[in-house]
N, C-alpha and C positions, 0 to 999 in steps of 0.2 A: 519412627520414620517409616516410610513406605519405599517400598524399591521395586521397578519395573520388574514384568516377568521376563524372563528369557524369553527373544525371540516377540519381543515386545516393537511395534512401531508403530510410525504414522504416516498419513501423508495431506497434503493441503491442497485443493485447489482453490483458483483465482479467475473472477470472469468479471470485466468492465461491465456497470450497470450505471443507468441514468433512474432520477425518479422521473416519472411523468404523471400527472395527473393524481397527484399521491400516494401513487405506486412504482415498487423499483422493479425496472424492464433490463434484462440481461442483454449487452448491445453486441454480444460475441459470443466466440465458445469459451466453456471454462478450460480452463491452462492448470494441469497437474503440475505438483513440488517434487522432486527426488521422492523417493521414501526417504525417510529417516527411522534408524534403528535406536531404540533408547537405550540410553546407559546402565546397565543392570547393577552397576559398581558403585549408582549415589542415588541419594534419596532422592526421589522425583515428587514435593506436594501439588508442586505447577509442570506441565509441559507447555514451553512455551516455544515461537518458531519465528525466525523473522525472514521477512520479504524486500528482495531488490528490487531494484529497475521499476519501479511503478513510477507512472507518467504524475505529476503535479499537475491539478486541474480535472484531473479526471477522478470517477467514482470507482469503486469496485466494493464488489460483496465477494466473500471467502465461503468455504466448507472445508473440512475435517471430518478426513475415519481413521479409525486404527485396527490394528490386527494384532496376531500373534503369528508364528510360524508357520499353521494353518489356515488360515481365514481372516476377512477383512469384516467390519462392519458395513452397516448400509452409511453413507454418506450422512453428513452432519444437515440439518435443517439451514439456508443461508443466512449470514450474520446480518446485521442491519448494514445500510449502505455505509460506505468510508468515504468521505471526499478527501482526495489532497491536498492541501492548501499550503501556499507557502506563505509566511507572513510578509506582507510590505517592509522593505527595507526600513530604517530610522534613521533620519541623517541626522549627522551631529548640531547643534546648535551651530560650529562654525564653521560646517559648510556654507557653498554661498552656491545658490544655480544665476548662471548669466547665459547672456545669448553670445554664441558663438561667432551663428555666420547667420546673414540671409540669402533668401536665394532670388537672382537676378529679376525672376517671373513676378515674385512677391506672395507664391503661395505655400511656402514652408519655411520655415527655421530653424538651425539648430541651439540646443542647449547644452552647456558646461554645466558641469559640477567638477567639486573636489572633494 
């Protein structure tokens, strides 16, 4: 097994990106992660880090450096783009959508489901 050095860390940043034109365009600045310090006490073959609060719908690209107690590396090259996606809901077979209400003007309606 392998196990971090002392004084071993990382850190992560995150910056919203759209592709355009077949290219991915950074639509912000990048957003630094805490550091995080590695565990010297377990075997490390992956470091692996997760991320909050990220908007669904939107894209982002990551980078990654690490260091030791001394010194940080140069920043990671940026990952390919991420989009969020949440999937479409599935409703059950015995759902049923029906019209609620109309409205008086006749230019909206709403819809039930269960």
């Amino acid at each position: 097994s392998c196990f971090p050095v002392a004084g071993s860390r990382f850190q992560v940043r995150t910056a919203e990106a759209e592709e355009r034109q077949g290219r991915v365009s950074v639509m912000g600045p990048w957003k630094s992660s805490p550091i995080t310090l590695e565990d010297t006490e377990q075997p490390a073959p992956d470091t692996t880090h997760c991320l909050h609060n990220l908007a669904p719908g939107r894209g982002y690209i990551f980078s990654v450096r690490s260091g030791d107690a001394h010194r940080w590396s140069e920043w990671s090259a940026p990952s390919e783009l991420c989009l969020l996606a949440l999937a479409p809901p599935i409703p059950y077979s015995r759902d049923a959508l029906q019209f609620h209400d109309f409205s008086a003007t006749g230019d909206s309606v709403c819809l039930a489901w269960r």
